[in-house]
PLY file of the C-alpha trace (Angstrom):
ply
format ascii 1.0
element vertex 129
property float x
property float y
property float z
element edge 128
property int vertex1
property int vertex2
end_header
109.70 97.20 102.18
106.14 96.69 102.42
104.01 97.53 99.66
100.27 96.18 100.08
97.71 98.85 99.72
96.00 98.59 103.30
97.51 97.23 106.59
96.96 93.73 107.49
97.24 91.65 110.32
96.96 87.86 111.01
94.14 86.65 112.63
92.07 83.10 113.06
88.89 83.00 112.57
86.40 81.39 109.95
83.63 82.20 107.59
81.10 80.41 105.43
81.36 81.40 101.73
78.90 80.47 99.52
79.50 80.59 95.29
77.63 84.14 94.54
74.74 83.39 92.16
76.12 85.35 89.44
78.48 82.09 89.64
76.61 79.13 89.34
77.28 79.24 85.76
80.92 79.50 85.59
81.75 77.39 89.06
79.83 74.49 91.15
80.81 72.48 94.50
80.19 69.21 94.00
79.23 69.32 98.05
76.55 71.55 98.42
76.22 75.44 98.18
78.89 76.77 101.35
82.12 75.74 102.74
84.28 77.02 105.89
87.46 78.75 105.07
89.94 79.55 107.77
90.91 83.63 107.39
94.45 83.89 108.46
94.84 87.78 107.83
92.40 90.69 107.30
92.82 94.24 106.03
90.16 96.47 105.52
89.91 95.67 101.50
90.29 91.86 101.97
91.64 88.78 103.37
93.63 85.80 103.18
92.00 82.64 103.32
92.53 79.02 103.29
90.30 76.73 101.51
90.32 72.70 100.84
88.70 73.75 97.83
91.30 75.39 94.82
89.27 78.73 94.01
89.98 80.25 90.29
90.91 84.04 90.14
88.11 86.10 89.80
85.45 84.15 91.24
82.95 85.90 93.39
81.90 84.53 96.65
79.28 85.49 99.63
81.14 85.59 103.14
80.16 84.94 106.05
82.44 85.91 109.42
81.83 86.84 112.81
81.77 90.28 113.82
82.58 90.17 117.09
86.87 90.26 116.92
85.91 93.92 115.44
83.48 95.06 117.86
80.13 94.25 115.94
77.38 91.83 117.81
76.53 90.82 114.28
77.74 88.68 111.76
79.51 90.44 108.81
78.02 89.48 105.51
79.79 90.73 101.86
81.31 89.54 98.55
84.86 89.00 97.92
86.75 88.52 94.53
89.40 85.71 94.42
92.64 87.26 93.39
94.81 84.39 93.74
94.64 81.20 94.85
97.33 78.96 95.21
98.78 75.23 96.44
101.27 75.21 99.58
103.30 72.95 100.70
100.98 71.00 102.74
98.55 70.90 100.19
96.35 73.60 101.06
94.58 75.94 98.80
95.96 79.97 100.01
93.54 82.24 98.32
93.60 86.22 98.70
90.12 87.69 98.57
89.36 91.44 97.97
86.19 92.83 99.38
83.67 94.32 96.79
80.55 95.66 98.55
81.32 96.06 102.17
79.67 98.92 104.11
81.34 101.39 105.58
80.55 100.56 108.95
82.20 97.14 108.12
85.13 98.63 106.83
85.27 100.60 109.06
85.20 98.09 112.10
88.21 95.93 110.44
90.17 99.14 109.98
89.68 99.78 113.66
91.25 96.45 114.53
93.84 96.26 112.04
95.03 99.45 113.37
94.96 98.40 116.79
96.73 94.80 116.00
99.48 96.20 113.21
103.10 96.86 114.63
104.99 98.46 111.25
108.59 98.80 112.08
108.94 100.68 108.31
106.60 103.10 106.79
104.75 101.70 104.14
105.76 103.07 100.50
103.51 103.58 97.72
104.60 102.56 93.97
103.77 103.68 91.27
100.60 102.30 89.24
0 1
1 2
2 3
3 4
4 5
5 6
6 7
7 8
8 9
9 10
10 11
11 12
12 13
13 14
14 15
15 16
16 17
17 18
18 19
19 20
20 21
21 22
22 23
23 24
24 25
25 26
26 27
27 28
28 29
29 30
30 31
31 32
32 33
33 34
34 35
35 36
36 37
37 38
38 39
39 40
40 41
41 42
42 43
43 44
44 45
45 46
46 47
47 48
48 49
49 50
50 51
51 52
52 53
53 54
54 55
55 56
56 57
57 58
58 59
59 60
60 61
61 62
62 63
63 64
64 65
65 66
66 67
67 68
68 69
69 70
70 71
71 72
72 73
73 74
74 75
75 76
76 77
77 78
78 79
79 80
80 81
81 82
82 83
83 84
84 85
85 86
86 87
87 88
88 89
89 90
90 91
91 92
92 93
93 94
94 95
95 96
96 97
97 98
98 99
99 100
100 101
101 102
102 103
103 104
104 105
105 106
106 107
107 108
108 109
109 110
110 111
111 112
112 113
113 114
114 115
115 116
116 117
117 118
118 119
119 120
120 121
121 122
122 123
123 124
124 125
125 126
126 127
127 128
């Protein structure tokens, strides 16, 4: 049963994140301002990333990603809230990241694909909050 609020589908591709300003306080890199992340799936209110860097949960990040898998000849550019972040197996930091001021056009792109890419044998079921 799936129960995620949006459709998601894999997908590999990587962005630049930089530590949002209203950060610098709370988190630093002790390498410079950005680092690449690989996104392994999208949806249209956030993705899954993987990081060599182990994020803490509510940190706010500027991302960087192309724009061209969804049709844009631009770069997309937004913030994203770490909502988990967490050590695999092969040592590798799996963060989710929830989008927090995309624009609609944006959005609206990555719903586009995701809708195009997602193959749902079940419907998806809504709990209860």
């Amino acid at each position: 049963m799936e129960t995620r609020s949006a459709p998601r589908v894999a997908i590999e591709l990587k962005a630049v994140c930089h530590i949002d300003e209203s950060q610098k306080n709370k988190f630093m890199l002790a390498s410079g301002k950005s680092f690449e992340v690989r996104i392994l799936d999208i949806s249209e209110l956030g993705i899954g990333i993987v990081s060599k860097y182990f994020l803490p949960r509510g940190l706010i990040l500027e991302l960087d990603m192309d724009g061209k898998p969804f049709g844009l000849d631009r770069k997309i550019k937004t913030k994203g809230e770490i909502r988990y972040c967490r050590i695999t197996k092969s040592f590798e930091n799996r963060c989710g990241v929830r989008f927090l001021d995309m624009s609609d056009a944006d959005r609206k792109s990555i719903a586009k694909f995701v809708a195009t890419f997602e193959r749902r044998e079940f419907p998806r079921v809504k709990l209860a909050e």
